[in-house]
C-alpha positions in Angstrom: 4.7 12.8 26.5 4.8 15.4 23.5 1.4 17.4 22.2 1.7 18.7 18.9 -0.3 21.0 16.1 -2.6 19.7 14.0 -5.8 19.2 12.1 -8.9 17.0 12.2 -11.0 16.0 9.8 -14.5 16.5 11.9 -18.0 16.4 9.4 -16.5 17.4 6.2 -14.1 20.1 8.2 -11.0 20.7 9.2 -10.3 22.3 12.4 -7.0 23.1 13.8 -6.0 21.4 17.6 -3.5 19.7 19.1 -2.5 15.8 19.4 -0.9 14.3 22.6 1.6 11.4 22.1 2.3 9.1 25.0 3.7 5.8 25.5 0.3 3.9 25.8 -2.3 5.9 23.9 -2.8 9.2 21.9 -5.0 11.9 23.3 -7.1 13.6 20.9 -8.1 17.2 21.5 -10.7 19.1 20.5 -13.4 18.1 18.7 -12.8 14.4 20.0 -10.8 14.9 23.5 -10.8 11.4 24.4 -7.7 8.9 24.3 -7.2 6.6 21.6 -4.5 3.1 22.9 -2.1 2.1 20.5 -3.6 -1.6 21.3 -7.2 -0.8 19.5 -5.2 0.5 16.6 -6.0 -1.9 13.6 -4.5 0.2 10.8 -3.3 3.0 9.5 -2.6 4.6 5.9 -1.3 8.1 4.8 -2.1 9.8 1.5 -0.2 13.2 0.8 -0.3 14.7 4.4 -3.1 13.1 5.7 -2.7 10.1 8.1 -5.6 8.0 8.5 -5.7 6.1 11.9 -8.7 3.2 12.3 -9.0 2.0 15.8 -11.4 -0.7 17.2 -12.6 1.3 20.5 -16.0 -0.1 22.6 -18.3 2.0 20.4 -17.1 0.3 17.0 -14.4 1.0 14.2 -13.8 4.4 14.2 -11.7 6.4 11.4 -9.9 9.6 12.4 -8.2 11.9 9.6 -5.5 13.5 10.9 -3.2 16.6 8.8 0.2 17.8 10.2 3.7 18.8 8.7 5.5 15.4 7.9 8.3 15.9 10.7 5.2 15.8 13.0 2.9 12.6 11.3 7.1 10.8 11.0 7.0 11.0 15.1 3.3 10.0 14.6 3.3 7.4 12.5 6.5 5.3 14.3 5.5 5.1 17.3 1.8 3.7 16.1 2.9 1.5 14.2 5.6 0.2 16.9 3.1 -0.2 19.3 -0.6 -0.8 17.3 -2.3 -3.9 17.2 -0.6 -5.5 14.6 2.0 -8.4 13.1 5.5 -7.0 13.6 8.9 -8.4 13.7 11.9 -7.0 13.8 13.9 -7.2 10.7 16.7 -6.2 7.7 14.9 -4.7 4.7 15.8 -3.2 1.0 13.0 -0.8 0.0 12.9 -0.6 -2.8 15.8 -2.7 -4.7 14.1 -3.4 -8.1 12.6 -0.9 -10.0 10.8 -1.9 -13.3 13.6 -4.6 -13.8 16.5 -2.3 -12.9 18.7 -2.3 -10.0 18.2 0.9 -7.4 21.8 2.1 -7.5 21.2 2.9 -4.0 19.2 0.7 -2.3 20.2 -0.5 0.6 19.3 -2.8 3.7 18.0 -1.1 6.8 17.2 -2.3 9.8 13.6 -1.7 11.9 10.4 -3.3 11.9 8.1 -4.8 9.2 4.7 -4.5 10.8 1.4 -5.8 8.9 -1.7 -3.8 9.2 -5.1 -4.4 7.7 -4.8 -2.8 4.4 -0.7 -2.5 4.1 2.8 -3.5 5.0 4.8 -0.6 6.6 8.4 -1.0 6.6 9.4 0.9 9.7 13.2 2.7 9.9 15.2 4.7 11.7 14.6 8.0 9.5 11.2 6.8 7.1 8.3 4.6 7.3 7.2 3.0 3.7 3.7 1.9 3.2 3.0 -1.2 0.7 -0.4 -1.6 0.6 -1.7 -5.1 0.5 -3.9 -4.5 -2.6 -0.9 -3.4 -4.9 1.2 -6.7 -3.5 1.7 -8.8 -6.9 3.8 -11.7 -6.0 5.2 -13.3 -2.8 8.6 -15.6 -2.8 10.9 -17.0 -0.8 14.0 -16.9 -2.0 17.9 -16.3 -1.1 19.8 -13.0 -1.5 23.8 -12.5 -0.9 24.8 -10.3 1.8 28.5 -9.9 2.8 29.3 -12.9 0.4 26.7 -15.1 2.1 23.5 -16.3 0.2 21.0 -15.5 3.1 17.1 -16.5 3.0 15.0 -13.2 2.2 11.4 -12.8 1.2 11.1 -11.4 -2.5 8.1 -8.3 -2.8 6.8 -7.5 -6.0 4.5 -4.8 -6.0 3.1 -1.8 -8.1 3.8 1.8 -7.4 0.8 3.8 -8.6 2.7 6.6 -8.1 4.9 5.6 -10.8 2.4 4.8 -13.7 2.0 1.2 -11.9 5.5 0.4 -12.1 6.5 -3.1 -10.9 8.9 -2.2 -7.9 10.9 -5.1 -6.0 11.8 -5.4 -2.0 13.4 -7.7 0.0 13.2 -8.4 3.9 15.6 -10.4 6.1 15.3 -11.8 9.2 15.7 -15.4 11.2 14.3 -18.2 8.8 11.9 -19.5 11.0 10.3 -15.8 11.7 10.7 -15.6 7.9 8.4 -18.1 7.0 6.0 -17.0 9.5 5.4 -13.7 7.6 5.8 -15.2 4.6 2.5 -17.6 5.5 0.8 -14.2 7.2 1.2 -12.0 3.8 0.4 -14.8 1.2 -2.6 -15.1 3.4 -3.5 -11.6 3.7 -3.1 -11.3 -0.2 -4.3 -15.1 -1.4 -7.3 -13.4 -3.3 -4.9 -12.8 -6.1 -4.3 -16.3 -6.7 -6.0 -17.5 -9.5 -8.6 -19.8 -9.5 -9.1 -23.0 -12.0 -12.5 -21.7 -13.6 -10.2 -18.4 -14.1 -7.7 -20.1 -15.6 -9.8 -21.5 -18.8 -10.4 -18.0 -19.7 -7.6 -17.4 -19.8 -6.5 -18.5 -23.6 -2.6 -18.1 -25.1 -3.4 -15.3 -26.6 -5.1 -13.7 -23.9 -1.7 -14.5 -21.4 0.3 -13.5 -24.5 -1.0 -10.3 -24.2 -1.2 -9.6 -20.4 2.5 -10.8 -21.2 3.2 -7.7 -23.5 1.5 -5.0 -21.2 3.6 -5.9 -18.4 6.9 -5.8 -20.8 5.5 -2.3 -21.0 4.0 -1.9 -24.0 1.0 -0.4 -25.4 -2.2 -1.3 -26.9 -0.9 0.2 -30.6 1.7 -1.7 -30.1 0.4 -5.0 -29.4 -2.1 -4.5 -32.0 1.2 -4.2 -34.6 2.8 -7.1 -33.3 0.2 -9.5 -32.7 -1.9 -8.1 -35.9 -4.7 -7.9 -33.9 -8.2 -5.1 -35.0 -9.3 -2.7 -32.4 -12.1 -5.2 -32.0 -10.1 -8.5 -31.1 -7.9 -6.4 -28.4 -10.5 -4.9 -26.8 -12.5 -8.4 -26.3 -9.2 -9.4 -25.1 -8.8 -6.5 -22.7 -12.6 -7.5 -21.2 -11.3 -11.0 -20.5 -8.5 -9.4 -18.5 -11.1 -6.8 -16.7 -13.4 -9.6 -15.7 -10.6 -11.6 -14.0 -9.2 -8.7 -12.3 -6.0 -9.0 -13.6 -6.0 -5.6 -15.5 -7.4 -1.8 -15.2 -8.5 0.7 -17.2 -6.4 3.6 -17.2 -7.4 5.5 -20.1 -10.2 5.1 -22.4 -9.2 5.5 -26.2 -11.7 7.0 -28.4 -12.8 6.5 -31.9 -14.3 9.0 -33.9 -15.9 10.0 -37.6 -16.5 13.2 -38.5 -20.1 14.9 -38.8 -21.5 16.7 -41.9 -19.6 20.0 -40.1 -16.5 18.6 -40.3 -17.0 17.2 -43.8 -18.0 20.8 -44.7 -14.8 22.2 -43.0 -12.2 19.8 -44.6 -14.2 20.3 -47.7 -13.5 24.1 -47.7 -10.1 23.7 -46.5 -9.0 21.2 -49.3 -10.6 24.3 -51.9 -7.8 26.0 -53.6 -7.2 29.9 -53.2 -9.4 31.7 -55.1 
């Protein structure tokens, strides 16, 4: 049993109090002080320094936003997520290997537990706890991987990091085959809304894929426009084919401009010569 500092989000407010760990439940002081089991746990996510447990108790889903130092929400977060009410198997994993098509110079496997939550994968290890969240997941494969001069059966994670601009990040997770394939089948079926449907599909023309093609070689909209010789116009009806199959997102909107009778007047008198 451990109880240590922290904060709680309570009605738009913080307010500093204290968070008891034990090995069934964790005891929530004030403004809560009631005991939250790691069994009505159903998921958990963590953005800077702010862990976000959701647990299924008899009154309903309820969200509590807890703030610590990361030492503390480490300590935290493992022993939720070893004991929540989730998918979890014990397993080998590289996080990540693959980083926008190069190798991680050094990645390694770890060993801990790969536990699937509502909105993400956590990848559980001795020192760290990774969160992939389920959204971000872009492909799924099963595929084989050589360890120690062996090729070994591994599941194959491509996902983006939007902490990296969206960059396309790779993992890999070992474990016994048959267990393998079991969370292969759970995550393709936590994340088959990506697939893409037939009707989607005829939208989709050549130059349309071509395109989707060239943003995710990295390059941008000038760019495209050079290569493909492509107007403004044609990429942007392009670009609203991708938005209305959800396989693109706006990230910045580009603006064009022409200048009003002030700005005529100012170039005007700029362009005058000395008198």
């Amino acid at each position: 049993m451990a109880e240590v500092p922290v904060k709680f989000e309570k009605d738009g407010s913080w307010i500093t109090s204290k968070l008891e760990i034990t090995n069934t439940h964790i005891t929530l002081k004030d403004p809560y002080n009631y005991d939250v089991p790691y069994r009505s746990i159903i998921d958990v996510t963590q953005k800077g320094q702010i862990l976000t447990i959701v647990a299924a108790l008899e009154k309903g889903e309820e969200s509590f936003r807890i703030a610590s130092v990361e030492k503390i929400l480490i300590a935290l977060r493992k022993k939720v997520l070893m004991s929540c009410n989730a998918y979890r198997i014990m397993a080998h994993f590289m996080i990540p290997a693959i980083r926008g098509g190069v190798l991680v110079t050094n990645a390694k496997w770890e060993k801990g537990a790969v536990t699937v939550l509502k909105s993400g994968i956590w990848f559980v290890g001795q020192e760290k706890q990774i969160c992939v969240l389920l959204v971000d997941v872009a492909s799924l494969e099963l595929t084989k991987r050589e360890l120690q001069k062996k090729k070994l059966d591994v599941i194959k994670l491509d996902y983006l990091d939007k902490n990296a601009s969206s960059e396309v990040v790779t993992s890999f997770i070992l474990c016994p085959l048959s267990t393998l394939q079991v969370l292969f089948n759970f995550i393709r079926d936590a994340t088959k809304d990506k697939d893409m449907k037939g009707s989607e599909l005829e939208q989709l023309d050549a130059q349309a894929a071509q395109v989707a093609m060239l943003i995710y070689s990295g390059m941008d909209t000038h760019a495209i426009e050079e290569m493909l010789s492509l107007s403004p116009l044609e990429i942007d009806d392009i670009y609203a084919t991708l938005l209305k199959l959800d396989i693109a997102e706006v990230v910045m909107v580009r603006k064009e401009v022409q200048l009003t009778s002030k700005g005529v007047r100012y170039i005007s008198e700029a362009l005058k010569p000395p008198t």
